[in-house]
C-alpha positions in Angstrom: 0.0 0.0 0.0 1.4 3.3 -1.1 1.7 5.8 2.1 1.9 9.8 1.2 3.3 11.8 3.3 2.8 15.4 3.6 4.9 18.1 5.1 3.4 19.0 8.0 0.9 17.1 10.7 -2.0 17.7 13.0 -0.3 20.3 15.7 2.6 21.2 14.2 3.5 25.3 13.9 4.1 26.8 10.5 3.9 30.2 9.6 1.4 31.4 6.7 2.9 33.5 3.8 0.6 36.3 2.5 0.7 39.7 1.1 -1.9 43.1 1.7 -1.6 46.6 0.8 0.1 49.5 2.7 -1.1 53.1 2.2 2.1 55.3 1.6 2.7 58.8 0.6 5.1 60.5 -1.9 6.9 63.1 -0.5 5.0 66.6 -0.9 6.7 68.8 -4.2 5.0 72.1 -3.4 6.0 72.6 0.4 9.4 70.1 0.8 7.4 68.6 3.8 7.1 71.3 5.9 3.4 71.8 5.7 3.1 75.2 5.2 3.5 78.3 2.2 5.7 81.7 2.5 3.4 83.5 0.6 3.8 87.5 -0.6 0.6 89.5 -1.1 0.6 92.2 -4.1 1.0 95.0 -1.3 4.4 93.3 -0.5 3.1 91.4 3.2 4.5 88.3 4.0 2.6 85.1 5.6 2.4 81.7 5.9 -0.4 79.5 4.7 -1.4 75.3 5.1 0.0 73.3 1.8 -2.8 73.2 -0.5 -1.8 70.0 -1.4 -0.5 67.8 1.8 -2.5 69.6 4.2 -5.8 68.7 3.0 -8.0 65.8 4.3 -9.4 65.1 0.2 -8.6 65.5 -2.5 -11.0 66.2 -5.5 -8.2 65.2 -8.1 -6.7 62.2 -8.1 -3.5 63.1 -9.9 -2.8 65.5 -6.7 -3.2 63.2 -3.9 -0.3 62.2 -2.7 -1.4 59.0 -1.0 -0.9 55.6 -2.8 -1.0 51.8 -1.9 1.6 49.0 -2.5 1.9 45.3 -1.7 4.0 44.0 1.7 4.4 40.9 2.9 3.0 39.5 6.0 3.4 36.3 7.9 1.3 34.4 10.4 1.6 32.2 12.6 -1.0 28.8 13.1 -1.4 25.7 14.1 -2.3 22.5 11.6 -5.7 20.9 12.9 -6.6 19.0 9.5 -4.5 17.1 6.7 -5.8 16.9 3.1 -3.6 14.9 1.2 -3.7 15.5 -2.4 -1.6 14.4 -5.5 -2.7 16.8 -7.9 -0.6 19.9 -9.0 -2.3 21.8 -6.7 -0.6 19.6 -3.8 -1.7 18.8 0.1 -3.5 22.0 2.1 -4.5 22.1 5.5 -7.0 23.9 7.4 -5.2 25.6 11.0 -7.1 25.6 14.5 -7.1 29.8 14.5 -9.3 29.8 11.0 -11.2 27.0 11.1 -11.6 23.3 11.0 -13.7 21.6 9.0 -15.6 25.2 7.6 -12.5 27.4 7.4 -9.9 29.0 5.4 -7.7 26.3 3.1 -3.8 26.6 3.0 -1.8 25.1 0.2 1.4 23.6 1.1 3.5 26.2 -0.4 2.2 28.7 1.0 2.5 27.5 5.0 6.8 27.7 6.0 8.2 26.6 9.5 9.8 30.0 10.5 8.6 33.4 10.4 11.9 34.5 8.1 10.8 32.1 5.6 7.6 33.2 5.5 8.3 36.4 5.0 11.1 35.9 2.3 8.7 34.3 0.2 5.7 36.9 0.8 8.1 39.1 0.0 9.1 37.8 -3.6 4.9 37.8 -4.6 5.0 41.7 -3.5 7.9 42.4 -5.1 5.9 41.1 -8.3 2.7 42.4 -7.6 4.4 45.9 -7.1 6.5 45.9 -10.3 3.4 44.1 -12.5 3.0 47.7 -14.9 -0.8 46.5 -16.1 -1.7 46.4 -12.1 -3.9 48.4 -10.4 -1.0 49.3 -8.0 1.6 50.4 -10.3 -1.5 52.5 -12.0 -1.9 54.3 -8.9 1.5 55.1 -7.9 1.7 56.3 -11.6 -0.8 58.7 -11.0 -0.3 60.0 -8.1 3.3 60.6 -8.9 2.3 63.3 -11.6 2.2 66.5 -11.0 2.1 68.3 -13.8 -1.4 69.6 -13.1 -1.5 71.1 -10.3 -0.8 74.9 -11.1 -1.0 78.1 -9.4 -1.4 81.9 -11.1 1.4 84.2 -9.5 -0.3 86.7 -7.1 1.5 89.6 -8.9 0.6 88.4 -12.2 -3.1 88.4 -11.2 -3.0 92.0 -9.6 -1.2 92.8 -13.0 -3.7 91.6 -14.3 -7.1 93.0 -12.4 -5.4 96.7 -13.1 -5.1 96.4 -16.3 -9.1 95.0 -16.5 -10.2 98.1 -14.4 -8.0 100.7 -16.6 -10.1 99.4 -19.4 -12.9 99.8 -17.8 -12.5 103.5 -16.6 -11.3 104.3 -19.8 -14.8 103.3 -21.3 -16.5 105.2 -18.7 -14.4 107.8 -19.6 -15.1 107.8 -23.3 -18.6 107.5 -22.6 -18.7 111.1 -20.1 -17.1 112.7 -22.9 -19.6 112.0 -25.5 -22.0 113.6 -23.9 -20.3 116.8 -22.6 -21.7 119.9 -24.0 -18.9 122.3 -24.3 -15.3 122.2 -24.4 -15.2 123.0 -20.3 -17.6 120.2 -20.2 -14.7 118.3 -21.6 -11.8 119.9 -19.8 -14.2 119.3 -16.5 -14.7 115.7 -17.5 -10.9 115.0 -18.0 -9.9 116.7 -15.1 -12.0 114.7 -12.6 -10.9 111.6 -14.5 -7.1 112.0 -13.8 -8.2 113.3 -10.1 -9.8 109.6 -9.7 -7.0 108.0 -11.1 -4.9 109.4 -9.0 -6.7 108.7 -6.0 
């Protein structure tokens, strides 16, 4: 009678091999990690401000979060309380005492180890994999959240550049229109001369 024997036996230690995801962050581009802006105001004041970006709690874009996942390996430990002895490729799996005998999690063979170390080592190889697998979702993410080549802001003297020029044009319509409807030349002269007075103000 052929006997099969399988690594390990009803009570014995071993130490599962498994990967999950970590959340991580890239380091923040805007504010070097400090957190906060040095900011100058048109009128020349100087103050400091939260990071737009790595201060926030969301983030409506998700090309500007700085937050992504990757695979790491973990290892746990448990104790063999059934044997399932199979020939097939898919090999002998057990079901442990802390998951369930009978109605439980299944381990396969290859995936159980007798110390921690090993465990690890080979968790380690599947993240490594998972991790560097472009097409997966994790790559995809880390791509993402890696560019930043959206995430713009207008300079504040450019804009107040910007908003006088807007309200010169403006006042110079106004002024255009005053002066169509002046009467006599010291209507015009009177029109002009409380225009400059304004823009001096």
């Amino acid at each position: 009678m052929a006997v099969i024997t399988t690594k390990y036996d009803i009570g014995d230690t071993v130490w599962y091999a498994n990967i999950t995801t970590t959340t991580k962050h890239h380091d923040c581009p805007d504010c070097l990690g400090s957190r906060k802006w040095t900011c100058e105001s048109p009128a020349g004041g100087t103050f400091e401000v939260d990071c737009p970006r790595c201060s926030v709690s969301y983030q409506s874009h998700d090309a500007l979060n700085l937050k992504y996942s990757i695979w790491v390996p973990t290892a746990r430990c448990l104790t063999i309380g059934s044997v399932r002895a199979d020939t097939s490729e898919d090999g002998h799996q057990y079901m442990c005492l802390e998951t369930g005998v009978g109605s439980g999690s299944i381990y396969r063979e290859n995936t159980l180890f007798e110390t921690q170390a090993e465990a690890m080592a080979s968790a380690q190889v599947e993240a490594d994999a998972n991790n560097a697998d472009g097409e997966g979702w994790v790559a995809k993410q880390y791509d993402k959240t890696a560019s930043f080549s959206d995430y713009q802001l207008k300079d504040a003297v450019m804009a107040a550049a910007e908003s006088r020029a807007s309200s010169a044009l403006y006042a110079c319509g106004y002024l255009l229109d005053d002066l169509d409807n002046a009467e006599s030349l010291e209507d015009v002269r009177n029109t002009m001369a409380a225009w400059r007075e304004k823009q001096a103000a």
